[in-house]
Structure formats: structure tokens, C-alpha cells
PAROTI-645667 format. One record per atom (N, C-alpha, C): residue number from 1; residue in one letter; atom name; x, y, z. Coordinates in pm, whole numbers, plus 50000, padded with zeros to 5 digits. Layout:
{site NUM, A, CA, {X, Y, Z}};
...
This chain:
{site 1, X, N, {81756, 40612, 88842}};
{site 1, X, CA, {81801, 40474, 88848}};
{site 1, X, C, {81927, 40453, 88766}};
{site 2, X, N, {81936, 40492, 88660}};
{site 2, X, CA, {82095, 40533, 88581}};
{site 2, X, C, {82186, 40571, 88659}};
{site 3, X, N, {82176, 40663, 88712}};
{site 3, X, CA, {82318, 40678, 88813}};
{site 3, X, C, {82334, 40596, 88910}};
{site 4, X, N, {82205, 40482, 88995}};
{site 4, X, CA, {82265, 40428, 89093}};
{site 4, X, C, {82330, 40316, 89034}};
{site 5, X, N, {82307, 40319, 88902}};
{site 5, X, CA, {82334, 40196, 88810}};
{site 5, X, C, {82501, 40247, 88808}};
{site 6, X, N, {82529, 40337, 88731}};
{site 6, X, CA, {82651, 40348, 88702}};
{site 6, X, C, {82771, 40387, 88830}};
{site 7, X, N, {82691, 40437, 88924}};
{site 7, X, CA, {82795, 40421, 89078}};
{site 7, X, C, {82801, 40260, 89099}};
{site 8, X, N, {82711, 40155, 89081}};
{site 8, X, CA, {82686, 40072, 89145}};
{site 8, X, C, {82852, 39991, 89076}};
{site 9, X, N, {82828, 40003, 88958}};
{site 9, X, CA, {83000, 39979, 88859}};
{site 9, X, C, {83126, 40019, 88917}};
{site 10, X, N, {83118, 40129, 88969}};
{site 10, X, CA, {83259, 40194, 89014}};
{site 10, X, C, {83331, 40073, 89121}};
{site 11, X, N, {83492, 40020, 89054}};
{site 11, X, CA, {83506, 39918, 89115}};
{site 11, X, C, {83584, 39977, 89247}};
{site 12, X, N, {83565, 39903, 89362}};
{site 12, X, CA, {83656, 39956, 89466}};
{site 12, X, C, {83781, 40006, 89387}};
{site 13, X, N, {83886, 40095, 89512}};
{site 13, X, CA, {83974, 40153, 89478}};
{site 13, X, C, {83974, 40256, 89334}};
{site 14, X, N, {83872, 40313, 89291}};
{site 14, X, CA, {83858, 40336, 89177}};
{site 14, X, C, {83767, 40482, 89174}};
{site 15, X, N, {83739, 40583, 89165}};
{site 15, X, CA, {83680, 40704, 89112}};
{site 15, X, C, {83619, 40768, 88994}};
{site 16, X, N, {83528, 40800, 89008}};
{site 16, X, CA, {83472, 40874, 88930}};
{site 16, X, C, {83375, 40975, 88950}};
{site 17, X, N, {83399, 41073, 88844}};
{site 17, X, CA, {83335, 41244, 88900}};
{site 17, X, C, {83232, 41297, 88876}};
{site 18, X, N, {83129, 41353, 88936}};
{site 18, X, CA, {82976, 41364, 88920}};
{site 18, X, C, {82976, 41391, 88772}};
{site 19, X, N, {83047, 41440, 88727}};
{site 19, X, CA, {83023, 41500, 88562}};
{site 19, X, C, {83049, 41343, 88451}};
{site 20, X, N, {83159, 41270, 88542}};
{site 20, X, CA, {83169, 41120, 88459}};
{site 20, X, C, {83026, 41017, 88473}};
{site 21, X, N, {82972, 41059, 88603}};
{site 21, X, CA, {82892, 40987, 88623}};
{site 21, X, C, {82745, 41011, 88542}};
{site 22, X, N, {82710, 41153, 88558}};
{site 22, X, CA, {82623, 41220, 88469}};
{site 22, X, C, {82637, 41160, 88294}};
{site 23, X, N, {82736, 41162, 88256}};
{site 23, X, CA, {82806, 41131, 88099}};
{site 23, X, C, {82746, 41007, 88109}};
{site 24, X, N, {82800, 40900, 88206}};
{site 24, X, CA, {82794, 40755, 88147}};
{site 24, X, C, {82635, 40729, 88185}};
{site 25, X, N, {82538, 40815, 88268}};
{site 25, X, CA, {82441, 40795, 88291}};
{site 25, X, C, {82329, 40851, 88146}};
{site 26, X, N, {82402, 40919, 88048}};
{site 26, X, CA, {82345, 40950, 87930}};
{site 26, X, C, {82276, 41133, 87943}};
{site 27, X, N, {82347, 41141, 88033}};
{site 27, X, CA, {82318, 41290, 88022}};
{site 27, X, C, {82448, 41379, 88112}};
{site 28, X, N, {82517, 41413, 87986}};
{site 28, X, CA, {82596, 41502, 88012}};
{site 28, X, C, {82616, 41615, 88063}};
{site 29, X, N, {82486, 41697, 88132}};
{site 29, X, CA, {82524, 41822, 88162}};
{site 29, X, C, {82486, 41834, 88269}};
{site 30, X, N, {82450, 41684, 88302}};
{site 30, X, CA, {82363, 41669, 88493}};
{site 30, X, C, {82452, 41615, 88586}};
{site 31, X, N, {82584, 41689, 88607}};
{site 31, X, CA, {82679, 41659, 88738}};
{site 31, X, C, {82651, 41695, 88854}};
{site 32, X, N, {82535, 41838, 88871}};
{site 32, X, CA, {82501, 41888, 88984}};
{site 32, X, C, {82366, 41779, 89019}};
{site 33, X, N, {82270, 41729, 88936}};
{site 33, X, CA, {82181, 41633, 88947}};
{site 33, X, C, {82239, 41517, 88971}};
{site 34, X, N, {82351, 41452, 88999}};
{site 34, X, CA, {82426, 41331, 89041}};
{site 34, X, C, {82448, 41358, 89190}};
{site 35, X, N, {82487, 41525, 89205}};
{site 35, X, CA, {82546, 41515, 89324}};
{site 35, X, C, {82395, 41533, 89411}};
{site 36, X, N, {82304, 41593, 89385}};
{site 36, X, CA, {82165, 41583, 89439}};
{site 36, X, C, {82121, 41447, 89488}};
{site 37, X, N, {82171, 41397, 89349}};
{site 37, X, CA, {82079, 41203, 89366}};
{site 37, X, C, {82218, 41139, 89536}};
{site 38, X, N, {82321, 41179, 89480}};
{site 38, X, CA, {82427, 41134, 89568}};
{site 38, X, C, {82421, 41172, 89718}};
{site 39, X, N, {82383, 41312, 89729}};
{site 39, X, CA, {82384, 41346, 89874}};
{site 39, X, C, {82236, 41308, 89959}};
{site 40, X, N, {82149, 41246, 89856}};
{site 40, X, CA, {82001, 41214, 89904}};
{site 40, X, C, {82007, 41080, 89920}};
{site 41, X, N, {82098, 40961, 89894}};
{site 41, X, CA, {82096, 40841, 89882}};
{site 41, X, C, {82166, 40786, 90016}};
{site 42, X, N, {82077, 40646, 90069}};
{site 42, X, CA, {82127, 40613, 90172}};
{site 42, X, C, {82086, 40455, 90183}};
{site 43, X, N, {82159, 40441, 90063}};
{site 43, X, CA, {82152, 40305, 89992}};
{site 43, X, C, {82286, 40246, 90024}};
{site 44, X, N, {82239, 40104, 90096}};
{site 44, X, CA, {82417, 40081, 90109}};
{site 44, X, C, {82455, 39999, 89997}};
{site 45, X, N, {82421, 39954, 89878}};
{site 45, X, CA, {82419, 39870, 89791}};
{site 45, X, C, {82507, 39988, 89694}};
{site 46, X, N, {82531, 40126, 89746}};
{site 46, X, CA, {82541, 40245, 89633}};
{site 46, X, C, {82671, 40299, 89706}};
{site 47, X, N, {82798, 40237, 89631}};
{site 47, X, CA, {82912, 40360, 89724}};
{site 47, X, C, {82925, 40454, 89649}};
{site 48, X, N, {82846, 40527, 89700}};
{site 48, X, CA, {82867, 40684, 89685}};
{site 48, X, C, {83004, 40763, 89704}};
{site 49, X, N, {83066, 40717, 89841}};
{site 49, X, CA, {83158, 40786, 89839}};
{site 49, X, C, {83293, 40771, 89710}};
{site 50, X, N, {83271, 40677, 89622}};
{site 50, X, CA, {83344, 40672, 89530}};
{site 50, X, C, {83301, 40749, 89340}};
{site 51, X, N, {83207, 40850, 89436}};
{site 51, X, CA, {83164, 40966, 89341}};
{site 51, X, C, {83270, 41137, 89388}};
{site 52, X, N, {83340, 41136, 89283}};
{site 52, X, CA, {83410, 41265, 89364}};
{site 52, X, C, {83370, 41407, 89267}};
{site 53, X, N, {83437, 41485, 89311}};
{site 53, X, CA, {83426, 41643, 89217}};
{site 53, X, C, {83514, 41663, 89084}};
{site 54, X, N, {83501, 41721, 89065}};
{site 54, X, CA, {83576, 41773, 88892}};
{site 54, X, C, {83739, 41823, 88977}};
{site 55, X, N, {83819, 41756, 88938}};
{site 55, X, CA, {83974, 41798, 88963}};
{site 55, X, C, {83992, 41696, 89092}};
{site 56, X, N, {83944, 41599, 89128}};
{site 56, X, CA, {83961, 41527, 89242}};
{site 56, X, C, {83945, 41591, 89386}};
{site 57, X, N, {83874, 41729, 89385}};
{site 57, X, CA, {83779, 41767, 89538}};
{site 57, X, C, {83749, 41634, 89574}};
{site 58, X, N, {83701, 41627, 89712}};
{site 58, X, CA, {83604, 41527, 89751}};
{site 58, X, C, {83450, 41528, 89735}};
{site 59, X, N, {83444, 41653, 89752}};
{site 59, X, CA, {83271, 41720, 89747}};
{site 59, X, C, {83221, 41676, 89884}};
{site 60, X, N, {83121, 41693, 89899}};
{site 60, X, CA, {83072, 41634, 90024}};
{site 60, X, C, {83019, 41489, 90077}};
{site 61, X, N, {82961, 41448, 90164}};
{site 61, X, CA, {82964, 41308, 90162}};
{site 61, X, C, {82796, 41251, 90317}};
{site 62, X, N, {82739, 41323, 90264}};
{site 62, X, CA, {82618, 41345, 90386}};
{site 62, X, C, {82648, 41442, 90492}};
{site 63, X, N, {82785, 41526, 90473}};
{site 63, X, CA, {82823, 41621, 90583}};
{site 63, X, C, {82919, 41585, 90672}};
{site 64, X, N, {83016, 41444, 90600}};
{site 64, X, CA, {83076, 41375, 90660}};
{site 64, X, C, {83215, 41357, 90543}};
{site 65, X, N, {83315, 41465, 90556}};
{site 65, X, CA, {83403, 41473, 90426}};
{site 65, X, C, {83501, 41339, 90490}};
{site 66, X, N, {83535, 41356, 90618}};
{site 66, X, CA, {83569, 41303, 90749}};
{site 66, X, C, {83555, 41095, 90699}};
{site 67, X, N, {83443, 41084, 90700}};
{site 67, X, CA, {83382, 40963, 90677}};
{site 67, X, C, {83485, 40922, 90536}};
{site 68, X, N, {83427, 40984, 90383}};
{site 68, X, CA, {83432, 41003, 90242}};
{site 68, X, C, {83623, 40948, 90273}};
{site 69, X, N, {83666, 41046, 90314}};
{site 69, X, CA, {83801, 41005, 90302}};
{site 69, X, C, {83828, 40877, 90371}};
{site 70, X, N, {83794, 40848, 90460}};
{site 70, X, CA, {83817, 40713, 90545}};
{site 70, X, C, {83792, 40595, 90503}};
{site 71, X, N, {83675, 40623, 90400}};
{site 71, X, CA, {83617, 40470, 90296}};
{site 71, X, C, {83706, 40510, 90175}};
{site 72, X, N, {83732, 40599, 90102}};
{site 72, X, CA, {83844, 40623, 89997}};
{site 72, X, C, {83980, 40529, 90051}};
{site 73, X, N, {84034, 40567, 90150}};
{site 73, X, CA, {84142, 40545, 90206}};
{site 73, X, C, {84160, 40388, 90266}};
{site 74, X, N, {84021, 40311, 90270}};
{site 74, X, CA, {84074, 40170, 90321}};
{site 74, X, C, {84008, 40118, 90178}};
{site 75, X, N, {84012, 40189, 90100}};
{site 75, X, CA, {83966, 40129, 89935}};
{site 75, X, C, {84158, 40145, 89851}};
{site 76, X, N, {84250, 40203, 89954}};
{site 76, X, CA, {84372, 40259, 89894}};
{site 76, X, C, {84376, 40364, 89771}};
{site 77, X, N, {84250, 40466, 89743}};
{site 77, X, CA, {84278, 40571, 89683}};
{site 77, X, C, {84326, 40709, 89807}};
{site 78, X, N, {84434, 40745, 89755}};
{site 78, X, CA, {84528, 40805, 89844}};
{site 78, X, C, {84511, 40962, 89874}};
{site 79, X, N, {84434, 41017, 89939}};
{site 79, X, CA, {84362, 41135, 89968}};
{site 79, X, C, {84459, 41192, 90089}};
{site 80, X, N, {84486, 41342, 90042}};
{site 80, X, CA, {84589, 41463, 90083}};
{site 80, X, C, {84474, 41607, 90105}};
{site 81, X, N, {84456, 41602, 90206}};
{site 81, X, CA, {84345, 41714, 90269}};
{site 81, X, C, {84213, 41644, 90166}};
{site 82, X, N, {84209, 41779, 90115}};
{site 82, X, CA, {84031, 41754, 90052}};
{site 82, X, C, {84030, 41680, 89890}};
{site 83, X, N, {84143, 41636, 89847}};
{site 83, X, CA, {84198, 41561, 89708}};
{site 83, X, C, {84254, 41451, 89711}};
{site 84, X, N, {84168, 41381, 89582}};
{site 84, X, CA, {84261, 41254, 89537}};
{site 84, X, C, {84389, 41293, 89490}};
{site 85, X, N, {84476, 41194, 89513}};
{site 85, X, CA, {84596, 41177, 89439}};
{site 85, X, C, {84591, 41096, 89345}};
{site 86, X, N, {84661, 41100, 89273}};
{site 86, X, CA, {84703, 41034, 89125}};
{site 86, X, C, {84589, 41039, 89068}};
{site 87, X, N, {84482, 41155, 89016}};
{site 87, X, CA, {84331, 41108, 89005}};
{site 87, X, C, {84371, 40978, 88862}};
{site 88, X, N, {84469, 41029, 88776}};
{site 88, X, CA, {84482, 40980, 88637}};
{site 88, X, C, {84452, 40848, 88641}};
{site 89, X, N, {84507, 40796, 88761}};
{site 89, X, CA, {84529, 40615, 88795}};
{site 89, X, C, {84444, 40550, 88869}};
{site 90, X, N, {84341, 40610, 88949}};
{site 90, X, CA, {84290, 40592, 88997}};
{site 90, X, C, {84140, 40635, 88949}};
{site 91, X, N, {84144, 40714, 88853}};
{site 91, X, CA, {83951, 40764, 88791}};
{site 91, X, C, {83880, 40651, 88693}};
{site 92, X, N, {83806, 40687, 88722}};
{site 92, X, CA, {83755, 40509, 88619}};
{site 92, X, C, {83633, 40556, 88547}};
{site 93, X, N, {83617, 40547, 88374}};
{site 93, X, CA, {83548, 40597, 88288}};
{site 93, X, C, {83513, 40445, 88222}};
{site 94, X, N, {83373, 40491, 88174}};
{site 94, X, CA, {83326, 40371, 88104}};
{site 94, X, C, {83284, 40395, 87960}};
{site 95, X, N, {83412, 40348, 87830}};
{site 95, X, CA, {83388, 40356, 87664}};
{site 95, X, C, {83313, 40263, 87651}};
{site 96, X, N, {83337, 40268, 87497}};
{site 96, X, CA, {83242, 40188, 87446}};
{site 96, X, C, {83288, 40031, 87445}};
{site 97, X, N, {83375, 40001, 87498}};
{site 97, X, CA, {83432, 39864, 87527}};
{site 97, X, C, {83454, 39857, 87644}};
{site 98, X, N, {83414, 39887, 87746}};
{site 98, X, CA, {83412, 39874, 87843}};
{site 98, X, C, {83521, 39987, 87946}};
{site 99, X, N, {83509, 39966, 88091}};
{site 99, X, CA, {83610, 40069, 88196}};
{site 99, X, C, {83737, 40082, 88094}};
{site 100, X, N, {83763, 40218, 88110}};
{site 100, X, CA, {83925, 40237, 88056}};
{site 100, X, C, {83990, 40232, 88229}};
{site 101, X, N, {84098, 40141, 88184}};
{site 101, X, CA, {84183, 40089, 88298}};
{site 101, X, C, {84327, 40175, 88240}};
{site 102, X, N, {84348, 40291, 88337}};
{site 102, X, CA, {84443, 40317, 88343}};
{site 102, X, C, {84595, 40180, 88371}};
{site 103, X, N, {84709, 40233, 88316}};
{site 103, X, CA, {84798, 40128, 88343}};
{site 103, X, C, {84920, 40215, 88403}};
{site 104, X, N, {84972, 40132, 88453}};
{site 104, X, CA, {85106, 40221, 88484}};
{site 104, X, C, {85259, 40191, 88384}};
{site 105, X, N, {85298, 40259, 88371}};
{site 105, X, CA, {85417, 40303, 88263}};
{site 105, X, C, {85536, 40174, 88327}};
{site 106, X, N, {85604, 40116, 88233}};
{site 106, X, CA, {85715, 40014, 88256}};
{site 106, X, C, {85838, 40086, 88316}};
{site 107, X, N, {85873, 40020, 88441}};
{site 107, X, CA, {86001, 40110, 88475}};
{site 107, X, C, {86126, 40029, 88441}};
């Protein structure tokens, strides 16, 4: 129930990686147990597909990488074959004050 809790947070347009999700769920070393809970869930209250892999892979998505990118992509996180782009700006971690919101640099 922790992890559907902490996917349930992930705000559109926004990512985070079975190992972030594992962390903020209070157990750090269960990224492969996220992706278990993730590929078994068929909860629509749970976007999953905004659970990705370590280095911005996609990982899989019910067998549907196809799908994963298509809901990434009308969320505007910007996916190039099987990877996020910009993961830096787009990954979303939760401190102890709440989501760290990446910002973008003043031009």
C-alpha cells in the first residue's frame, strides 16, 4: 500500500524510478519489489506508467513499452526510443519538505 501511495503522488509530467519509489516507500533496497507491485497493478487510480528504470529506461509497462511511452508523451515527458530525456527536469523525489522541484537555469 506504500508504493501505491507514493506513485499515487507522482505529479503528471513528472518521473520517478523504481529505486526512488522503493526509498520514499521506506525501504530502500526494494526497486525490483516496486517493479513486481507495478507490473501486477491494474489500478487506474495508480499511474504506473510514471514509474521508470534507473538511468531513465522505460522498463516495461504490462508488455506494452508502446502504450508507457504514449501516456509519458501526452503527459510532455519527452521519450527518444526506450529513454527519458532530460531525466534531471523531469524526475521527481520526495525530501523532507516536500517534492524537490527541479528548476530551470535563467537564460
Amino acid at each position: 500500500m506504500r508504493v501505491l501511495t507514493v506513485v499515487r503522488r507522482i505529479p503528471p509530467g513528472r518521473v520517478a524510478t523504481y529505486g526512488d519509489v522503493a526509498a520514499m516507500a521506506g525501504q530502500p533496497r526494494a526497486a525490483r519489489a516496486v517493479g513486481n507491485i507495478m507490473r501486477d497493478c491494474r489500478r487506474p487510480d495508480v499511474p504506473c506508467h510514471r514509474v521508470i528504470a534507473a538511468g531513465g529506461r522505460l522498463g516495461g509497462y504490462g508488455g506494452s513499452e508502446a502504450l508507457k511511452r504514449a501516456l509519458l508523451a501526452a503527459e510532455g515527458v519527452v521519450v527518444a526510443g526506450s529513454r527519458v530525456r532530460e531525466l534531471d527536469r523531469v524526475s521527481w523525489k520526495v525530501g523532507r519538505r516536500g517534492p524537490k522541484r527541479q528548476t530551470r537555469k535563467p537564460r
